[in-house]
Each structure stands twice: as structure tokens, then as C-alpha cells.
C-alpha positions in Angstrom: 94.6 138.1 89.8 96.1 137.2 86.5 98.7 135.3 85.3 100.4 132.6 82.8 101.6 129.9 84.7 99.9 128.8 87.8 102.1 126.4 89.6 100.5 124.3 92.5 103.1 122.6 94.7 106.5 124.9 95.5 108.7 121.5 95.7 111.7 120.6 93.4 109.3 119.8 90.5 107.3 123.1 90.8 110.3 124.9 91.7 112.4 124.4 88.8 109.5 124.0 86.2 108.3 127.8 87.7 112.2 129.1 87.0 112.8 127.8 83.8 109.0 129.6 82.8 110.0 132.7 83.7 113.6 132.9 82.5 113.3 131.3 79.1 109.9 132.1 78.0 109.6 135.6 80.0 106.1 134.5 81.3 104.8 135.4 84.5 104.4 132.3 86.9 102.4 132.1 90.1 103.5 129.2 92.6 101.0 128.2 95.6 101.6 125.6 98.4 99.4 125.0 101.2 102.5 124.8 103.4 104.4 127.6 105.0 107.6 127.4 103.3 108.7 126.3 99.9 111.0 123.2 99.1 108.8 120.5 99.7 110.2 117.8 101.8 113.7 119.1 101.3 113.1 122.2 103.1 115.9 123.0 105.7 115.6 125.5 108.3 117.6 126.7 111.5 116.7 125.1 114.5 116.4 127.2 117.8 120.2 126.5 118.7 121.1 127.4 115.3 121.9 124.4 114.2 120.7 124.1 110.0 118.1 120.8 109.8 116.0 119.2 107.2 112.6 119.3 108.4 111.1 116.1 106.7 114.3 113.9 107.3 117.7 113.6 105.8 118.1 114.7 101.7 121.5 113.7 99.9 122.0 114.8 96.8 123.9 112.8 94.2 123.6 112.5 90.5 125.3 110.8 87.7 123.7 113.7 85.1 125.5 116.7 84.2 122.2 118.3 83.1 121.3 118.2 85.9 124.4 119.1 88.3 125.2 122.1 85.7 121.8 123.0 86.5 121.5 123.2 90.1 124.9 124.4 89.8 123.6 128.3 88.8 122.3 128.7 92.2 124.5 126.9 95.0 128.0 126.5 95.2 128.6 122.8 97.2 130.1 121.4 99.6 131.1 117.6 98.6 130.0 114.9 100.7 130.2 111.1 100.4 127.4 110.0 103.2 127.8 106.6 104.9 125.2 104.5 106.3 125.9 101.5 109.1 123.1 99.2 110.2 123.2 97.3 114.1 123.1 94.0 113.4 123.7 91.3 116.0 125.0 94.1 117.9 127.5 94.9 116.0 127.7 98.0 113.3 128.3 97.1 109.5 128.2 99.3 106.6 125.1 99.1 104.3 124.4 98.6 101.2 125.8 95.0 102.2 129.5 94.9 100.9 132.8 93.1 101.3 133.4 94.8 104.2 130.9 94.5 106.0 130.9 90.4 105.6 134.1 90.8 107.3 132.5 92.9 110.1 129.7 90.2 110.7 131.9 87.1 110.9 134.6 84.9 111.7 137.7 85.4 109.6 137.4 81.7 108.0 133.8 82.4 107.2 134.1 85.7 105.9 136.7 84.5 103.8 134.8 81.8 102.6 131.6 84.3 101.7 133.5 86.7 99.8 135.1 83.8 97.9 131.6 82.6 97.0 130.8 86.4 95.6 134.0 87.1 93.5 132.9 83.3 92.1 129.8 84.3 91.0 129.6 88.2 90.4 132.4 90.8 88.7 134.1 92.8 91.5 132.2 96.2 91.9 128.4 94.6 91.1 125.5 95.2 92.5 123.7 92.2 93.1 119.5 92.9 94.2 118.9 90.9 97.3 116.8 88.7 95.4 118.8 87.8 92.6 121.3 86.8 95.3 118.6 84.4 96.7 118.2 82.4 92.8 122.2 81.8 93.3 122.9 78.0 93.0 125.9 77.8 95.6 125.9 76.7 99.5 128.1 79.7 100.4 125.6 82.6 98.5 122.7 80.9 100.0 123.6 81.3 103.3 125.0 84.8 103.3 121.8 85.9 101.3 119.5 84.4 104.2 121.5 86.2 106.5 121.2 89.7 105.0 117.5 89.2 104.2 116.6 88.1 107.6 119.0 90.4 109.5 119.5 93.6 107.4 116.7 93.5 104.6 113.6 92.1 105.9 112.9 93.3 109.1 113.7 96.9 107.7 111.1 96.4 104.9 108.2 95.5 106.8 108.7 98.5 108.8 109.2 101.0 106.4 106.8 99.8 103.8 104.2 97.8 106.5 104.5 95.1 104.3 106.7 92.2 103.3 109.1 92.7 100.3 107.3 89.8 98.2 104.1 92.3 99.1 105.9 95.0 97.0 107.2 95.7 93.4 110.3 94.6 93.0 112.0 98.0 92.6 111.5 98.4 96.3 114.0 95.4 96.6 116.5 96.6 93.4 117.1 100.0 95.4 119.0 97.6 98.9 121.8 95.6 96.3 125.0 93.9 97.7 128.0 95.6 96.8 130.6 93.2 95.5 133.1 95.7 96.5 134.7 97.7 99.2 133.0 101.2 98.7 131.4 101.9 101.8 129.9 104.8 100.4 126.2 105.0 100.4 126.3 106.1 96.6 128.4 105.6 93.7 127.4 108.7 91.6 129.8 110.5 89.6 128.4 113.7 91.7 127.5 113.9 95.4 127.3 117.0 97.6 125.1 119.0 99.3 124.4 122.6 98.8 127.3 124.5 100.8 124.1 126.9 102.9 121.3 124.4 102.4 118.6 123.9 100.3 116.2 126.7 101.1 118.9 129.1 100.0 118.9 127.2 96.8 115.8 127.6 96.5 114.7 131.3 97.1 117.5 131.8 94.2 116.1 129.8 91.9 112.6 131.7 92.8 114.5 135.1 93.1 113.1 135.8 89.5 110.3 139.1 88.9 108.1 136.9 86.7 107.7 134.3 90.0 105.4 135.4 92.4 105.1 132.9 95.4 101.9 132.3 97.7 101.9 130.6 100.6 99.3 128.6 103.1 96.9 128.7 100.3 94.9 126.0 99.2 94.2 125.2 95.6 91.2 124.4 95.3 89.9 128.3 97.7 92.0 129.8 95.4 91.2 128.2 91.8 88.2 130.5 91.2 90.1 134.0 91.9 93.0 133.3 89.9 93.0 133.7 86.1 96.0 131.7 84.1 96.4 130.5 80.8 97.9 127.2 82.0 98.0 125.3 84.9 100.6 122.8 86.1 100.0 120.6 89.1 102.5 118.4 91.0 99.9 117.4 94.2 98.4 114.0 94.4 96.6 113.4 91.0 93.8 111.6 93.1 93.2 114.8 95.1 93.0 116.5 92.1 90.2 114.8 90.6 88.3 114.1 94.2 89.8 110.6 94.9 86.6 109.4 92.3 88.6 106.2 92.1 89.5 106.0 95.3 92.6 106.8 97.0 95.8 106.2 96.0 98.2 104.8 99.3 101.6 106.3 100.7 103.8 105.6 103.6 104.4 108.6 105.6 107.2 109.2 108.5 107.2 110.3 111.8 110.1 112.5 112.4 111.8 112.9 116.0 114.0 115.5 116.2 116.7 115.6 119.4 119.7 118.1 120.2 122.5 116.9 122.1 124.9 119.0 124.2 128.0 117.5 122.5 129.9 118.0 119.3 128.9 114.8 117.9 126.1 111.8 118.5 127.3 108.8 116.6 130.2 107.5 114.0 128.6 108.4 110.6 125.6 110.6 109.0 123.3 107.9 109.4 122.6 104.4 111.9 120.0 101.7 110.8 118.0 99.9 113.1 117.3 97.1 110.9 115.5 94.9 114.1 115.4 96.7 117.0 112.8 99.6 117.9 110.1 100.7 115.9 112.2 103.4 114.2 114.6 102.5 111.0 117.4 105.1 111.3 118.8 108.1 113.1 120.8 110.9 111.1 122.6 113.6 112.6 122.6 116.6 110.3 125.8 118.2 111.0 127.5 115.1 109.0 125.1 116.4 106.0 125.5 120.6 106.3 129.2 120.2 107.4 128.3 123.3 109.9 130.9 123.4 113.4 129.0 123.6 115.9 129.3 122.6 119.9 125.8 120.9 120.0 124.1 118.7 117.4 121.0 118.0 116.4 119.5 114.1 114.8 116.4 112.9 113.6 114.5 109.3 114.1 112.5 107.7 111.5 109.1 106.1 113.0 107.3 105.1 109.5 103.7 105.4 110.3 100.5 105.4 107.8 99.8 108.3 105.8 96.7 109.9 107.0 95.2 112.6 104.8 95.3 116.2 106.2 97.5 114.6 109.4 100.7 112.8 108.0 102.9 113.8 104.7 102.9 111.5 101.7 106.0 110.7 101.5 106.1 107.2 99.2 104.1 106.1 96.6 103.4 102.4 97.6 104.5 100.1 94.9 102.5 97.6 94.0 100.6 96.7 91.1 97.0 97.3 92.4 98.3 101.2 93.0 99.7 101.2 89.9 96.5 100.2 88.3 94.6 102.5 90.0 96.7 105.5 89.4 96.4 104.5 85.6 92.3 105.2 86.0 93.7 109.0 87.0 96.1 108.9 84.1 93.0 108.2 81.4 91.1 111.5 83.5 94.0 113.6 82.8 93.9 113.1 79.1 90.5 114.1 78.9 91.6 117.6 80.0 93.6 117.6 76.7 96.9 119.2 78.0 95.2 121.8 79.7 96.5 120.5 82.8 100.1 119.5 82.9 100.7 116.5 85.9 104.3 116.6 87.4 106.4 115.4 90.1 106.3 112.9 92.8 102.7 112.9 94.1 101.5 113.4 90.7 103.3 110.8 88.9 102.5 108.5 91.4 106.4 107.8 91.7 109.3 107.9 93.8 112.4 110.5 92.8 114.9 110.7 93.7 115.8 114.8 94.1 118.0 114.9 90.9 115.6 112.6 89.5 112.5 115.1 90.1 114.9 118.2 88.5 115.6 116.4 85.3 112.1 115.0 85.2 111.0 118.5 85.7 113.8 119.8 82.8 112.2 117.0 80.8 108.7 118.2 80.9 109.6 121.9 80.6 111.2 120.7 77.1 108.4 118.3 76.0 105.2 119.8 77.1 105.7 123.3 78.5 107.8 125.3 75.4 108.4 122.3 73.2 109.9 123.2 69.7 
């Protein structure tokens, strides 16, 4: 079998890298994945009530880049959505990220007053604040609302998701949870948030509706490498798989996902509920919030994070801390012995959490620079 561009992975990185081959350059592109379905973790799919799920847990999309949204844009129309997120705390439901409102949701009038006085002090109305920037404030008021939120919406949380404590991870991990110093209880602030208006996987098969892009499925890379004969090869997998893990592993955190369909119109109040303390889950989403569909049942998910176990659990986060980040550097030097034979993109590959417009304009990025650069 011959062709130009093999493509290994058939998520948002391969995906758009393999469409932008074969429509500007006119090259013929051949896309694996060892899974049954492309999309990567933002696949989507009908469930047997016929109510449209993401099979690997909730996926927003939002984007401050035009590039990127004008992209996209040739192959969905959308549907805008503006998703919400509350978190049980002290029994009580209060949006997160932390804002003004939900200090007022939390505590007494007096108090409340009081905390959001303390805030407007020290920050510009409409800041994001980082937890633990919040914890170096010199003033009675900040200190005690920031030992709340870390105790009762930030660390618990952490230590579930990650398995570890925040001060056990890079502080990006803590820079994506800010306060809001502001009344938007929307879970994003980007200038674009929607989500395709018939899901994903239709997005998808458009953008891979190309005759240069031929797509193979439940096939393994490395059974395949031998009968296939490309010019170029393009990776987005874990880079330690690709070179046999000779430097050892590199970690992720993987989820557990716990899918339910209820016989009513609607489950809860919002797209999405955190359990910041209680229950070894971290959230439940209920789709229908997300795809917008009307239906008379609806279908959520629960979140168990759980190890990543090779061959049994996905990868879904790169762990952050510096001893990954040092080994993942060993299997950055391997790479550029290949000499640009192989190109490394994408999550797994990069070692590096995207967000989905993130991986597309990484993906545009690399097309540009190291596929067809001019």
C-alpha cells in the first residue's frame, strides 16, 4: 500500500493536519487509529435512546482565535452555548470558577459583603486571580476567603483528579481554577463558544470527506508499519510508545466514565455539577445542556478519575510535573535524531494538555512550519 502522508492517531490533531494535506498540497494521506471510530476523545455518538453523547466525557468548545473558529467553521454550522458549572459545597450549590456571586451564595450577607470588599481592594473588577496568588495577599479578609476556596472547592478536587496535592503539581494545574473578580458565571470568557450544531463526529467525517484521505480503523501502528509505504510519517500517539518506553514511561491520569439515562426531561440545573468533597467522582454533566437536542429522557455522565493503565484506561492528561517534563525531554532529543523524518504532534505526543481549539491551531501551526513550510 502506498502513500504520502501516513497519519497515526485520527483525533483533532491528526484530523485536521490529514485535511489540510490533502486539500492544499493534493497529496494522498492515510489516517490509522487503533480505535473504532475517529475523533479521539471528542467522539460523540447516539446512545440506544437516541439521545447524541460524548463518549470520553463532556467537550466545550470555545476559542478566542479567529483562525481557528473560521477554520472549524468550513465544516459545522453551531449552535452557541455559554456552559455553566456549580460545585456542592457545604451543601449548598455555587458557581465555579469562584466569583462574586458565588461568595454571596456561600455566606452571610455581612460577610459576603465584607469578602467582596476585600477583592475589589486588591484586584481590578473582571480579574482572574490563581488560587495561589490569592493565598500571597497580605489582608485578613483575602486570607480567609482563599482558605476557604482552597480547602472547600480547590483542594479536595485536585487530589482527586490529579491523585496528588496541588503543591505536588506544576503550577499551571492551579492557573487553569482562578477567582473571578466578577459576576460572569460563565464557565468561559472566550470571544467564541459553541458547539457544533449535529456534533462532532459529523464535523469530523467532513473534514475527512476528502478523495486523497483514506481512513483505517482498529489497526495498530506498529502491525501495520511494515505493509505501508509513505514518504512521511506524522505521529500524534504517546512519543514514549513510539520509541518503546526506552526511558521509561511517561504518566497520565485517565477517567472512568459512568454513563446514566434518566426517564425525565432534565437531571439537574446546569450542564455540569462538581463534587468538590463528597464521593469519589468530581462532576456529573448531562449532555443535552451541551447538544441542545429535545428530548423526553436524558442521558449524564460521572467522572471517577482513576490511574491510567496501559492497554486498559485512556490517557487522558499529561501529568505536570517537572520529573515528567524532564523525562519527556529524553524522548524529545530521540526525535531529532530521526531528522524530520518523523513529525510529533498533538496531545499524547507533545506531552501536553490542549485544549480542542488549542490542538487545531497547534495542528494549523505545524502544517505551516514543518509539513508545507514556504
Amino acid at each position: 500500500m502506498k502513500t504520502d502522508w501516513l497519519i497515526v492517531g485520527a483525533g483533532f490533531t491528526g484530523i485536521t493536519l490529514a485535511e489540510r494535506i490533502a486539500s492544499e498540497l493534493d497529496q494522498k494521506v492515510l489516517v490509522i487509529d487503533s480505535r473504532n471510530h475517529v475523533g479521539g476523545n471528542a467522539y460523540d455518538y447516539y446512545n440506544s435512546d437516541g439521545l447524541l453523547v460524548h463518549k470520553y466525557g463532556p467537550h466545550i468548545f470555545h476559542t478566542n482565535s479567529q483562525k481557528v473558529w473560521d477554520y472549524l467553521s468550513g465544516f459545522t454550522t453551531w449552535r452557541p452555548y455559554f456552559h455553566q458549572v456549580l460545585a456542592v459545597v457545604d451543601g449548598h450549590k455555587a458557581p465555579v470558577p469562584f466569583n462574586l456571586n458565588s461568595i454571596e451564595k456561600l455566606f452571610p450577607r455581612g460577610l459576603a459583603g465584607r469578602l467582596e470588599d476585600a477583592l475589589l481592594r486588591n484586584f481590578a473588577f473582571g480579574a482572574k486571580v490563581p488560587i495561589l496568588k490569592l493565598l500571597e495577599a497580605d489582608d485578613k479578609d483575602l486570607k480567609f476567603l482563599t482558605d476557604y476556596i482552597y480547602k472547600n472547592v480547590f483542594l479536595n478536587y485536585t487530589v482527586k483528579q490529579w491523585g496528588l496535592k496541588p503543591d505536588e503539581l506544576d503550577a499551571s494545574v492551579t492557573a487553569r481554577v482562578p477567582v473571578h473578580v466578577s459576576r460572569d458565571n460563565r464557565y468561559f470568557q472566550d470571544t467564541y463558544q459553541s458547539m457544533p450544531a449535529h456534533g462532532y463526529s459529523a464535523m469530523f467525517e467532513k473534514m475527512l470527506a476528502h478523495r486523497n484521505i483514506r481512513i483505517m480503523l482498529q489497526t495498530d501502528f506498529r502491525g501495520l508499519e511494515k505493509e505501508i509505504s509513505y514518504k512521511r510519517l506524522i505521529f500524534t500517539g504517546p512519543m514514549d510508545e513510539f520509541f518503546h518506553s526506552k526511558h521509561g514511561p511517561l504518566p497520565y491520569r485517565s477517567l472512568r466514565m459512568v454513563f446514566e439515562t434518566h426517564d425525565r426531561e432534565f437531571f439537574q440545573e446546569t450542564g455540569t455539577v462538581n463534587f468538590p468533597n463528597e464521593y469519589d467522582f468530581t462532576r456529573i454533566t448531562e449532555m443535552k445542556y451541551l447538544t441542545g437536542q429535545n428530548h423526553v429522557k436524558t442521558t449524564t455522565v460521572r467522572e471517577h478519575p482513576c490511574a491510567y493503565v496501559p492497554g486498559e484506561t485512556v490517557p487522558y492528561y499529561p501529568i505536570p510535573r517537572a520529573e515528567n517534563a524532564e523525562r519527556y525531554a529524553k524522548y524529545v532529543e530521540e526525535a531529532k535524531k530521526l531528522k524530520g523524518k518523523v513529525v510529533f504532534a498533538g496531545r499524547l505526543a507533545d506531552y501536553k494538555y490542549y485544549n480542542m481549539d488549542q490542538a487545531v491551531a497547534h495542528a494549523l501551526k505545524v502544517f505551516e512550519q514543518e509539513v508545507a513550510p514556504k
